[in-house]
TORKEPA-37459 format. One line per field, with one value per residue (C-alpha): residue number from 1; residue in three letters; x, y, z. Coordinates in pm, 1 decimal. Example, Ala and Ser with C-alpha at 12.3 -4.5 7.8 and 13.67 -1.06 7.14 Angstrom:
# residues 2
tido	1; 2
doba	ALA; SER
X	1230.0; 1367.0
Y	-450.0; -106.0
Z	780.0; 714.0
***
This chain:
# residues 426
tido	1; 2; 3; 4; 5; 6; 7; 8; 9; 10; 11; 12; 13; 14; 15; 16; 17; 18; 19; 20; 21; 22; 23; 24; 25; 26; 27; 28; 29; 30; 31; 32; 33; 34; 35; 36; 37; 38; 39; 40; 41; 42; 43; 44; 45; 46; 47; 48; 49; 50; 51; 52; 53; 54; 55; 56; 57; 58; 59; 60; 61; 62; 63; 64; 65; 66; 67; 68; 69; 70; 71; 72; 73; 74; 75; 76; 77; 78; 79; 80; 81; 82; 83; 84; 85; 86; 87; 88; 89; 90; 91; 92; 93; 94; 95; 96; 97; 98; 99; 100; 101; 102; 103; 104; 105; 106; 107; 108; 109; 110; 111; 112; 113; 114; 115; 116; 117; 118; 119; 120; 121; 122; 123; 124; 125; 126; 127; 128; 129; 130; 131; 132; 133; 134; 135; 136; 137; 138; 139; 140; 141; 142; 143; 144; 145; 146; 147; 148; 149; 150; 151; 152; 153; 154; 155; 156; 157; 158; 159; 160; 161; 162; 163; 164; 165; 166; 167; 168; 169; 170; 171; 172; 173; 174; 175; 176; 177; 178; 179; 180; 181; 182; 183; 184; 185; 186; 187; 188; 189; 190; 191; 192; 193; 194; 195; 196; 197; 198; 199; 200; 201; 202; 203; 204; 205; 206; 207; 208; 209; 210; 211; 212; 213; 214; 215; 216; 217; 218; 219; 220; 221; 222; 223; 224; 225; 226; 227; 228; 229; 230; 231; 232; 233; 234; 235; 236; 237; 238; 239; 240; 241; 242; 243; 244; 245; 246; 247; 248; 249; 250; 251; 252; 253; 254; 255; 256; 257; 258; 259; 260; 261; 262; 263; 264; 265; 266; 267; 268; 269; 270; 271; 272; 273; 274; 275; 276; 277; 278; 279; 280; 281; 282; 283; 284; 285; 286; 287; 288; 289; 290; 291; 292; 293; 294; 295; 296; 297; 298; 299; 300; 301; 302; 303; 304; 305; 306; 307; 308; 309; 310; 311; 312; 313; 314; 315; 316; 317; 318; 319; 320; 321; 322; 323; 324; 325; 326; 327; 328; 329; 330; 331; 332; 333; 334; 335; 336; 337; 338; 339; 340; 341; 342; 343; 344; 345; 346; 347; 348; 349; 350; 351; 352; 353; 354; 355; 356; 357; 358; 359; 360; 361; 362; 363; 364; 365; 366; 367; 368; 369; 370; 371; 372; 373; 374; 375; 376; 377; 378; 379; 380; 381; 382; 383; 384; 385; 386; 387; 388; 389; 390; 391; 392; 393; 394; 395; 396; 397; 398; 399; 400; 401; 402; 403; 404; 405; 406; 407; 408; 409; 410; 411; 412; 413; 414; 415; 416; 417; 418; 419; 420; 421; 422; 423; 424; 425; 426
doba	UNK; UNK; UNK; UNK; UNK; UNK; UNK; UNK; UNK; UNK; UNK; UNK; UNK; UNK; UNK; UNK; UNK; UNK; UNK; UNK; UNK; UNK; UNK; UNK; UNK; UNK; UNK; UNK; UNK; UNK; UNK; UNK; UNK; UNK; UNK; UNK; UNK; UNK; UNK; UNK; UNK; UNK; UNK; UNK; UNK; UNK; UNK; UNK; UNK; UNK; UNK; UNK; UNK; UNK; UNK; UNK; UNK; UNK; UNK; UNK; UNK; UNK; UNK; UNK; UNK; UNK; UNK; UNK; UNK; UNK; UNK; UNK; UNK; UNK; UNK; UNK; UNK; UNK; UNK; UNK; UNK; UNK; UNK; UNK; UNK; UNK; UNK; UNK; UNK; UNK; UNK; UNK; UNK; UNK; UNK; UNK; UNK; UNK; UNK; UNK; UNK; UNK; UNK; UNK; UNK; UNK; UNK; UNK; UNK; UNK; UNK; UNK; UNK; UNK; UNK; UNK; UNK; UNK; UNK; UNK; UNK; UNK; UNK; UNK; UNK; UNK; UNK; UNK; UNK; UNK; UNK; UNK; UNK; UNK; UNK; UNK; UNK; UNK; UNK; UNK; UNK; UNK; UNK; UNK; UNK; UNK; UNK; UNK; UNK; UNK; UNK; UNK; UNK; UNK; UNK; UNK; UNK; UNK; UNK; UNK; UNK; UNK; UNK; UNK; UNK; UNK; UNK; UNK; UNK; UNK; UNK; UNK; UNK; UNK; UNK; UNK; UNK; UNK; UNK; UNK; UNK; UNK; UNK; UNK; UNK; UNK; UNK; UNK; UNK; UNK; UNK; UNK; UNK; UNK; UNK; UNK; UNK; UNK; UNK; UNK; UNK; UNK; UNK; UNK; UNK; UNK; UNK; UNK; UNK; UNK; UNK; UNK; UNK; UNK; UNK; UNK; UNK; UNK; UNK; UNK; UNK; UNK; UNK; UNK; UNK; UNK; UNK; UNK; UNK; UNK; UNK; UNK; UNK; UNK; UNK; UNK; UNK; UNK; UNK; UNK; UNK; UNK; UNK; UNK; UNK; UNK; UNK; UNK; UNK; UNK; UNK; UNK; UNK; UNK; UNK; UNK; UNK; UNK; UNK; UNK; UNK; UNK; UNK; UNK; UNK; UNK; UNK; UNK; UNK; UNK; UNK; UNK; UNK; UNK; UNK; UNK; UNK; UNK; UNK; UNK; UNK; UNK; UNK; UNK; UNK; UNK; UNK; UNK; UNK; UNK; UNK; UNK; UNK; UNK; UNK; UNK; UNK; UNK; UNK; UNK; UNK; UNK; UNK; UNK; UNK; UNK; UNK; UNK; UNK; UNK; UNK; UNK; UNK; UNK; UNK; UNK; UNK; UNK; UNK; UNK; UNK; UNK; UNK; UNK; UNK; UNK; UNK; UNK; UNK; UNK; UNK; UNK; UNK; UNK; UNK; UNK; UNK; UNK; UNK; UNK; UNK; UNK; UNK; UNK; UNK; UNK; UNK; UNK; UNK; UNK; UNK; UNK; UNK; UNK; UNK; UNK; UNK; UNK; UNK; UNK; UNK; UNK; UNK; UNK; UNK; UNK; UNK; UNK; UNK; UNK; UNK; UNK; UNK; UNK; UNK; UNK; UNK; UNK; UNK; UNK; UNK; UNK; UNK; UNK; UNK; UNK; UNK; UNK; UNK; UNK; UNK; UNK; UNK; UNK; UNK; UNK; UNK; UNK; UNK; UNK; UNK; UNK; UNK; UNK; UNK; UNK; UNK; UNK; UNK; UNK; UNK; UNK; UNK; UNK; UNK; UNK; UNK; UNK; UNK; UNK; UNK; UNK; UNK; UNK; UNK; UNK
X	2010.0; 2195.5; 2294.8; 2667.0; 2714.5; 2657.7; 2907.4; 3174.7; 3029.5; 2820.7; 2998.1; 3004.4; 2668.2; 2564.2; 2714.7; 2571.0; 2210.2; 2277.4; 2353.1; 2022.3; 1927.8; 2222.4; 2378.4; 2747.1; 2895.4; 3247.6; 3360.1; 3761.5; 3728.9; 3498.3; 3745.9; 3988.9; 3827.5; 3731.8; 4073.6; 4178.5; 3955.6; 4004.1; 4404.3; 4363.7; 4106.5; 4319.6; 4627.4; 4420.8; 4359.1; 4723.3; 4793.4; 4510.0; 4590.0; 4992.6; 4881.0; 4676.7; 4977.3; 5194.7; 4984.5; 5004.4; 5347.9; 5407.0; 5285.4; 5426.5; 5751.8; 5649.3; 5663.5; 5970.8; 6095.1; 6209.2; 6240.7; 5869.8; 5978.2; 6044.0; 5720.1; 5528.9; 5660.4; 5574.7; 5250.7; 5156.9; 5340.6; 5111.0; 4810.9; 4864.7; 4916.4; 4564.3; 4375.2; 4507.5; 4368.3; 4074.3; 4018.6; 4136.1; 3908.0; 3620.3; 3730.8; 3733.2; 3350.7; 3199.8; 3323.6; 3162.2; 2874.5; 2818.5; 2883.2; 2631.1; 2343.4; 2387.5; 2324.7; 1989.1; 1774.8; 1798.6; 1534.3; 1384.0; 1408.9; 1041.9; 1125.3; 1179.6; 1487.6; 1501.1; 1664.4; 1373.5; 1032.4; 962.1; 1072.8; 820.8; 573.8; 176.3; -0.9; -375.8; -601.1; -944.6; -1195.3; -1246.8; -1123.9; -1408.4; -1492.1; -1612.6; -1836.6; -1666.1; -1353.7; -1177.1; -1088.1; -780.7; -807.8; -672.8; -930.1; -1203.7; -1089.7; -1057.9; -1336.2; -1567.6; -1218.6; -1232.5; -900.4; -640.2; -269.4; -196.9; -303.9; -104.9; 201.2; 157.2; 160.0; 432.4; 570.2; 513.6; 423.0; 125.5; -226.5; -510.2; -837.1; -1166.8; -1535.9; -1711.9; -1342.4; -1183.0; -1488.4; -1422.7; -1063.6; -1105.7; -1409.6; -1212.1; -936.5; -1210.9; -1351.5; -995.1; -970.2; -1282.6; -1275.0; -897.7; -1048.4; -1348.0; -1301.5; -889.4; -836.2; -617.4; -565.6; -580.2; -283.5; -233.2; 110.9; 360.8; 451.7; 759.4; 1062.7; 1412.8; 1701.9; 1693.7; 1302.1; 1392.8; 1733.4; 1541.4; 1289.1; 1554.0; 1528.7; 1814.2; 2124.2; 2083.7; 1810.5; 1825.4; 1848.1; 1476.7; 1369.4; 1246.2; 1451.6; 1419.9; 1727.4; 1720.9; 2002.5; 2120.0; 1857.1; 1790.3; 1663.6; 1335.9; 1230.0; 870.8; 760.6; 773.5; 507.5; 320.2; 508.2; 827.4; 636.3; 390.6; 697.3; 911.1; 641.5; 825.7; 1195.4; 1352.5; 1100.0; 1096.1; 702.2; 519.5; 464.3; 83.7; 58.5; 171.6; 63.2; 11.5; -120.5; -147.6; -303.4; -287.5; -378.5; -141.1; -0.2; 326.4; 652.4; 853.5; 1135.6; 1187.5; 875.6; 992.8; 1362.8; 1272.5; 1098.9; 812.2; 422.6; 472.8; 93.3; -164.1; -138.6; 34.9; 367.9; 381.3; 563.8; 288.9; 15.3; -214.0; -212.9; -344.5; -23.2; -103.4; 194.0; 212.7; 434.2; 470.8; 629.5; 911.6; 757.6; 388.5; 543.9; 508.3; 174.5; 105.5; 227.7; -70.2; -343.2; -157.7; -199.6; -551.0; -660.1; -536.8; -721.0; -1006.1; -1023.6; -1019.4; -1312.0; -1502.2; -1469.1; -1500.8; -1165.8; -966.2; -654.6; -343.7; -101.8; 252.9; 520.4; 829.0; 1154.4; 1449.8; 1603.7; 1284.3; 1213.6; 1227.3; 1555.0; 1409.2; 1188.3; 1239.3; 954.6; 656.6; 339.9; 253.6; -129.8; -173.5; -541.2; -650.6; -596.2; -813.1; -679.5; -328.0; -487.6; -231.0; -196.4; -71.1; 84.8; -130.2; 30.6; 338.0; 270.8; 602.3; 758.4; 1067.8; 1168.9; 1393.3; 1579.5; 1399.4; 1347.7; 1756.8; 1792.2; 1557.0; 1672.1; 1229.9; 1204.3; 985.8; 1023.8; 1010.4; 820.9; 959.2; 1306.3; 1237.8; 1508.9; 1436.9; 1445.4; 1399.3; 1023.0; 902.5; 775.2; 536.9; 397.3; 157.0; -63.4; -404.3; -412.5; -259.7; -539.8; -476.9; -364.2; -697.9; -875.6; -709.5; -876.6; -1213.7; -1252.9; -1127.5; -1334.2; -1648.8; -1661.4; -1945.7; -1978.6; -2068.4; -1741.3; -1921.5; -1796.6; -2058.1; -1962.1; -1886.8; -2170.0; -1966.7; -1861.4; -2200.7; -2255.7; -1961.8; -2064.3; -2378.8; -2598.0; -2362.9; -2441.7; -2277.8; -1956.8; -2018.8
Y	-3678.3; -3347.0; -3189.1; -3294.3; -2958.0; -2779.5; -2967.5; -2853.9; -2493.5; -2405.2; -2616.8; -2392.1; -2266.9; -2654.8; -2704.1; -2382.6; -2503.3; -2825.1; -2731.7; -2545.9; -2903.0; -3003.4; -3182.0; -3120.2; -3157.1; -3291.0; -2955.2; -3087.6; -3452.6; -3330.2; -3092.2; -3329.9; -3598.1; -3342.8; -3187.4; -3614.3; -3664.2; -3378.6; -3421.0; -3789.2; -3741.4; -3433.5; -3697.6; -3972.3; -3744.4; -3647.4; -3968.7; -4089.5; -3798.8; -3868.8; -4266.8; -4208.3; -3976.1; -4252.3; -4572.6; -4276.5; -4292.8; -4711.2; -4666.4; -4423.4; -4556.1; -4847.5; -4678.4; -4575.0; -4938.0; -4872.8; -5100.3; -4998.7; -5274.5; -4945.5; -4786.5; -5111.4; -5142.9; -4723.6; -4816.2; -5116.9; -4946.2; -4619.4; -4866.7; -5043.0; -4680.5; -4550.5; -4857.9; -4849.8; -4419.0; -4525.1; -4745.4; -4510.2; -4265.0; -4471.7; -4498.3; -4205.1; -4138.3; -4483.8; -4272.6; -3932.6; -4103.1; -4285.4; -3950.7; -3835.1; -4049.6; -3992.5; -3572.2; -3463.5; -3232.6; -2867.4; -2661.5; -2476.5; -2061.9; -2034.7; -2336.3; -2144.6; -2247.3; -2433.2; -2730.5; -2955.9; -3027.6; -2754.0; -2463.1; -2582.9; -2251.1; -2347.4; -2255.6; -2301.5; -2465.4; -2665.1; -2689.3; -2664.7; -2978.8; -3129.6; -3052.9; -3335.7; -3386.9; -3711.2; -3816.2; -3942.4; -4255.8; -4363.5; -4555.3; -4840.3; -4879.5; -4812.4; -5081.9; -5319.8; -5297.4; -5530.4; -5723.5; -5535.2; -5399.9; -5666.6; -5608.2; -5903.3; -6162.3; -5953.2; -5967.8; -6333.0; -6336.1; -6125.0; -5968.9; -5582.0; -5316.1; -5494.3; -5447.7; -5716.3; -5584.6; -5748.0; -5684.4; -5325.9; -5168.4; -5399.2; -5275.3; -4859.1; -4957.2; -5086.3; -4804.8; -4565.4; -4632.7; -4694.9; -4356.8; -4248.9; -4399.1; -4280.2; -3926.5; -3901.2; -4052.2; -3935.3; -3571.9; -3509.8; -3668.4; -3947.4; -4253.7; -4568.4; -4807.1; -5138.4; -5180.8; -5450.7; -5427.5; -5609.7; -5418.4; -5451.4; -5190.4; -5004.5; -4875.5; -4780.9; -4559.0; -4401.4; -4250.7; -4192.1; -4480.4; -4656.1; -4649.8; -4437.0; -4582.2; -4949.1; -5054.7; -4902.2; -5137.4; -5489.7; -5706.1; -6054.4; -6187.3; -6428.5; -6671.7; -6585.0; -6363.9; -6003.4; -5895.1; -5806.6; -5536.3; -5491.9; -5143.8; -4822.2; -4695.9; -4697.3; -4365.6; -4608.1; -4826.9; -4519.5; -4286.8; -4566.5; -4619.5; -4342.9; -4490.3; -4430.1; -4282.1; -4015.0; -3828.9; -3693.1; -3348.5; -3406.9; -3695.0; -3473.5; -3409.6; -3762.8; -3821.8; -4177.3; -4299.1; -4644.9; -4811.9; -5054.2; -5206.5; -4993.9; -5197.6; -5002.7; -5139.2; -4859.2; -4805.6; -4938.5; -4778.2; -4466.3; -4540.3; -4367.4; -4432.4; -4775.3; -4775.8; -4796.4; -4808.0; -4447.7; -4622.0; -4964.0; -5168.4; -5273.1; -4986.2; -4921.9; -4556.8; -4386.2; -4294.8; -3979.8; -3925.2; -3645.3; -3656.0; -3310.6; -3063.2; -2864.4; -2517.9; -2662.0; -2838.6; -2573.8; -2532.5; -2903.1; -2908.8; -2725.8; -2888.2; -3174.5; -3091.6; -2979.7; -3287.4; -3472.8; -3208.5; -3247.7; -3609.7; -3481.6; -3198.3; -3464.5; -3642.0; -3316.8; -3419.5; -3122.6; -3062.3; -2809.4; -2753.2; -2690.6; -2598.4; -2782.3; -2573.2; -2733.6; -2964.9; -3124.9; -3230.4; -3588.7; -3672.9; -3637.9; -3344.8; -2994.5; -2862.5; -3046.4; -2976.4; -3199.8; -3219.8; -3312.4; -3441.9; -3384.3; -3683.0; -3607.5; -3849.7; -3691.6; -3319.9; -3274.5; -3250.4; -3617.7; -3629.3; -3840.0; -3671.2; -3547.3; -3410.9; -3315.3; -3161.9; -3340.5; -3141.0; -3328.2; -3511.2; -3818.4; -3805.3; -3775.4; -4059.8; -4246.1; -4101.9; -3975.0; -3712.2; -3549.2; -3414.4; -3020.5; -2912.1; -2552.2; -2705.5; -3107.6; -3206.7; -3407.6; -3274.7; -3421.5; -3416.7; -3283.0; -3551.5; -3501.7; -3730.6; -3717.2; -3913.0; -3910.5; -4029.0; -4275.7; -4551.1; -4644.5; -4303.4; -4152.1; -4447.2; -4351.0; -3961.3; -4110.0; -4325.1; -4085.9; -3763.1; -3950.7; -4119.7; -4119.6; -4168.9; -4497.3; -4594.4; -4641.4; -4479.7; -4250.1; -4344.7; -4044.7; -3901.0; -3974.0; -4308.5; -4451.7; -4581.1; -4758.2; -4944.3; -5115.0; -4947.9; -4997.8; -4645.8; -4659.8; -4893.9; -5068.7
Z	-1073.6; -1093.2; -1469.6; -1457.1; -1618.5; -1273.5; -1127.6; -1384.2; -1406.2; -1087.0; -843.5; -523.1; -577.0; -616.1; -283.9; -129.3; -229.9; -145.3; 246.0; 302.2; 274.6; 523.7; 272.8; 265.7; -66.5; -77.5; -325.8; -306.7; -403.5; -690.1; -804.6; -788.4; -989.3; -1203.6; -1248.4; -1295.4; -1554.8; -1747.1; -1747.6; -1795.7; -2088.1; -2257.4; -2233.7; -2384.4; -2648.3; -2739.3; -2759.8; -2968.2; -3236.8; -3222.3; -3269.4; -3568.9; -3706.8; -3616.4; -3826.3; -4143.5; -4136.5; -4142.3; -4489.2; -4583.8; -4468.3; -4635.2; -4945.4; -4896.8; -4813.1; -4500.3; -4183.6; -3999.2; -3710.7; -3486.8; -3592.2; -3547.3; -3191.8; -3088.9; -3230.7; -3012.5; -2690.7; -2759.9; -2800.8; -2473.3; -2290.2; -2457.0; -2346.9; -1995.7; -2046.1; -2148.0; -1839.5; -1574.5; -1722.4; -1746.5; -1350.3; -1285.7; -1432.9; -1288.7; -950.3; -1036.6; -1153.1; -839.3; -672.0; -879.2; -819.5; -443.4; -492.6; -384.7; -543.0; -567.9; -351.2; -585.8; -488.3; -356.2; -86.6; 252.8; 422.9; 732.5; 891.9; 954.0; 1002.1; 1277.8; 1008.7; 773.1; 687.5; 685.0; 356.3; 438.6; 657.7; 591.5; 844.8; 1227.8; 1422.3; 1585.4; 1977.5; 2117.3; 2446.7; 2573.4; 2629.2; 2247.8; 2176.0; 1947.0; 1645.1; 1803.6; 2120.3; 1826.6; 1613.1; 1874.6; 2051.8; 1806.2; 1685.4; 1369.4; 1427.6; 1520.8; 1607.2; 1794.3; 1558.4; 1273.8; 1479.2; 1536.5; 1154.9; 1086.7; 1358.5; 1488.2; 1225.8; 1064.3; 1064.6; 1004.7; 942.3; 967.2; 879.8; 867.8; 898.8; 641.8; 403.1; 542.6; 410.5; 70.9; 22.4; 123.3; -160.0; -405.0; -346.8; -368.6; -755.0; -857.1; -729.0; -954.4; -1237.2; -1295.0; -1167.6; -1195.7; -1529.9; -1368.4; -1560.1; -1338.4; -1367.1; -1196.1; -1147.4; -1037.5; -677.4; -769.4; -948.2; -1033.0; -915.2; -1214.5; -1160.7; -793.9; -946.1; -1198.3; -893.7; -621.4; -374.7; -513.9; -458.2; -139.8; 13.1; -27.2; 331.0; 385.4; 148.3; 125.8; -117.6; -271.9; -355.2; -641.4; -744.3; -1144.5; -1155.2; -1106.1; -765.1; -687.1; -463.9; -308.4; -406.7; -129.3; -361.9; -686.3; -737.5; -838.4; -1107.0; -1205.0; -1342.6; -1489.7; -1731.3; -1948.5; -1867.3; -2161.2; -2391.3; -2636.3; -2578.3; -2854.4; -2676.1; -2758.2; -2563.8; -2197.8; -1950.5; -1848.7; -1501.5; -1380.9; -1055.3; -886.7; -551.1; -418.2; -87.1; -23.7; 187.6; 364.9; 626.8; 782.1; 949.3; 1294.8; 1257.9; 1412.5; 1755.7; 1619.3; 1626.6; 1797.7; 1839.9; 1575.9; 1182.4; 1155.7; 1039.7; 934.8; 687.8; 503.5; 378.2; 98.5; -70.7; -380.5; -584.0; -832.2; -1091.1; -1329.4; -1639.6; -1795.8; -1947.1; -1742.5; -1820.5; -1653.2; -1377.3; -1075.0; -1172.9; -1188.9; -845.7; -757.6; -899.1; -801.9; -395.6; -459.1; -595.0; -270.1; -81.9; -240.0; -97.0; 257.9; 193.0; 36.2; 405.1; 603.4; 763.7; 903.4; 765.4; 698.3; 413.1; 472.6; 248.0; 344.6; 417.8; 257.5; 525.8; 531.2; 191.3; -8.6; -154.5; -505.2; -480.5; -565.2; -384.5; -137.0; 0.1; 255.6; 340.1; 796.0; 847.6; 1227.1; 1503.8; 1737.3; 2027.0; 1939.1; 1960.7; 1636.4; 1237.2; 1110.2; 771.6; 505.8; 152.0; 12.8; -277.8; -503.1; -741.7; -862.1; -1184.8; -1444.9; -1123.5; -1211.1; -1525.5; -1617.7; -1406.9; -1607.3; -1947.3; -1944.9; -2259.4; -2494.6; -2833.0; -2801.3; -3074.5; -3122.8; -3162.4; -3280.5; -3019.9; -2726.0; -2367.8; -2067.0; -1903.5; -1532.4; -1323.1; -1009.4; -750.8; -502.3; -235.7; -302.3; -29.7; 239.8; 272.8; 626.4; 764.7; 619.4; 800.2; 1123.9; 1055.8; 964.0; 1274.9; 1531.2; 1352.5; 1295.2; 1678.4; 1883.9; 2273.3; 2265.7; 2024.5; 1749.3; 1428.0; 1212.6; 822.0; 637.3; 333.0; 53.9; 181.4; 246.3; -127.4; -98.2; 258.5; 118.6; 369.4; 658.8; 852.5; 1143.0; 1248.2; 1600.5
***
């Protein structure tokens, strides 16, 4: 969420930064709520003062033994007019606060400026894609070939956009996540968290998904209870664990990292990746939160995306940074690197992390703070997130990188202790 204070004081630059995002911000009907509220509240006011002026004088008329019937009445009227004041303004900010909580983040200056994913700029690259002497395979045909990799049966299951996984490739999965959770805690300084994958509405407003984003998300609906909602990712769960705190500054940065299945409904709204496990609704990823303080956060970010590229030059998997331009970027975030491993059967960078910086946006929402030491007051913290990495998507780059001729898959070095001995897949 935005600092309300811009709004009031910064409005048309709000809105100016807010288009490079092509979001249009409705400047009038702020203003006018704005101008509403203030008029209502500076009313309210008056009449609050003139009130309490008003009750002094019953007793002293009182005194004076004089008939206060006529006061008594002007008091009650004046009473009924300041409640119904205080409810039209309490209107008018349940209506800005809505607004509010619909606002997107502000790019932050060193974000270029573009209007979507094709004016993103590319940072770096890793690696050489692999040239390879016979004709590639996709992840699919390799999966398939031994029944390792099953679609059909998973959509007789559940329906399209599932995976089942059997065997050496169920194993590559769960090592490869494993690897994933010891490589952030043992070498990044990660914490590991296990998480619930269920939540309630006010952990998915406090990171961003909620109330915008609801229909992309899968919902339990419980009768005189609070709803449940199955997690998009451990990012949701991760940074609520601070939701309403007040942080010891000794006790940031904290950095938290959890693997977990991640539900998302609208995997199959786009017409998008119909093949394959690049976009399902159900998929496993290493989250990696960072709670810190705001004047660290930018350089968080960074050690933040190397630690998910460290994953993939562990693996010897190809891949590309890019810094997204503004239209591109998360609705929470107010700056991303996103990390594209090499597909080979695609001939293409894939997104597999999305590592962000989302400022104090989240953690107002949330009501996250420390205690500043230089001034003893609290403020609110920096929060960062980051895939280290996508399970399945990095499963997709290790099968299609590490194929041989014959479709078998070669099992990557650092992998192998994980595999108990299992070399080669096929």
């Amino acid at each position: 969420m935005l600092d309300s204070k811009l709004l009031r004081t910064q409005l048309q630059d709000v809105a100016d930064r807010l288009a490079t995002r092509g979001y249009q911000l409705d400047v009038a009907r702020i203003e006018a709520l704005e101008a509403q509220r203030k008029t209502v509240q500076t009313r309210t006011e008056q009449l609050q003062a003139e009130r309490n002026a008003r009750s002094k004088s019953i007793g002293q008329a009182k005194q004076r033994g004089e008939d206060i019937a006529p006061l008594l009445a002007d008091v009650d009227r004046m009473a009924s007019e300041l409640d119904a004041g205080k409810q039209e303004l309490e209107g008018i900010q349940a209506e800005l606060d809505q607004l509010m909580l619909t606002l997107p983040n502000l790019p932050h200056d060193s974000v270029p400026v573009g209007k979507d994913e094709d004016e993103n700029v590319e940072v770096r690259r890793w690696g050489t894609p692999k040239s390879f002497d016979f004709p590639v395979q996709d992840h699919v045909a390799l999966g398939e070939q031994h029944g390792w990799l099953d679609f059909e049966t998973a959509a007789k299951l559940s329906g399209a956009r599932f995976a089942l996984m059997r065997g050496p490739i169920a194993r590559l999965h769960r090592a490869l996540a494993q690897f994933m959770i010891d490589l952030h805690t043992r070498e990044h300084g990660y914490e590991e968290a296990y998480t619930p994958y269920l939540v309630q509405a006010p952990a998915l407003q406090g990171t961003g998904q909620l109330p915008k984003f609801e229909e992309d998300l899968f919902k339990i609906t419980r009768e005189g209870e609070a709803d449940f909602y199955l997690i998009p990712t451990a990012e949701v769960s991760l940074t609520n664990i601070v939701a309403g705190e007040i942080l010891d500054a000794k006790q940031l940065p904290l950095k938290f990292v959890a693997h977990t299945p991640c539900f998302r409904s609208e995997a199959g709204a786009s017409g998008r990746d119909t093949r394959g496990m690049i976009r399902q609704h159900q998929f496993d990823k290493v989250e990696m939160v960072q709670i810190v303080e705001p004047g660290q956060s930018f350089e968080a970010l960074e050690s933040l995306t190397a630690n998910a590229e460290k994953v993939l030059q562990l693996l010897e998997l190809p891949y590309r940074v890019l810094a997204l331009c503004t239209g591109d970027m998360g609705f929470g975030a107010t700056k991303t690197y996103d990390l594209e491993v090499w597909v080979p059967s695609q001939d293409k960078y894939r997104e597999i992390s999305s590592c962000s910086n989302c400022g104090d946006f989240q953690a107002r929402r949330m009501q996250a703070r420390y205690r500043n030491p230089e001034t003893g007051k609290p403020e609110l913290v920096h929060t960062l997130n980051g895939s280290g990495l996508a399970v399945g998507r990095t499963l997709v780059a290790v099968l299609e990188n590490y194929q041989q001729a014959d479709g078998s898959v070669r099992v990557p070095e650092v992998l192998k202790p994980y595999m108990a001995g299992i070399e080669v897949i096929g």
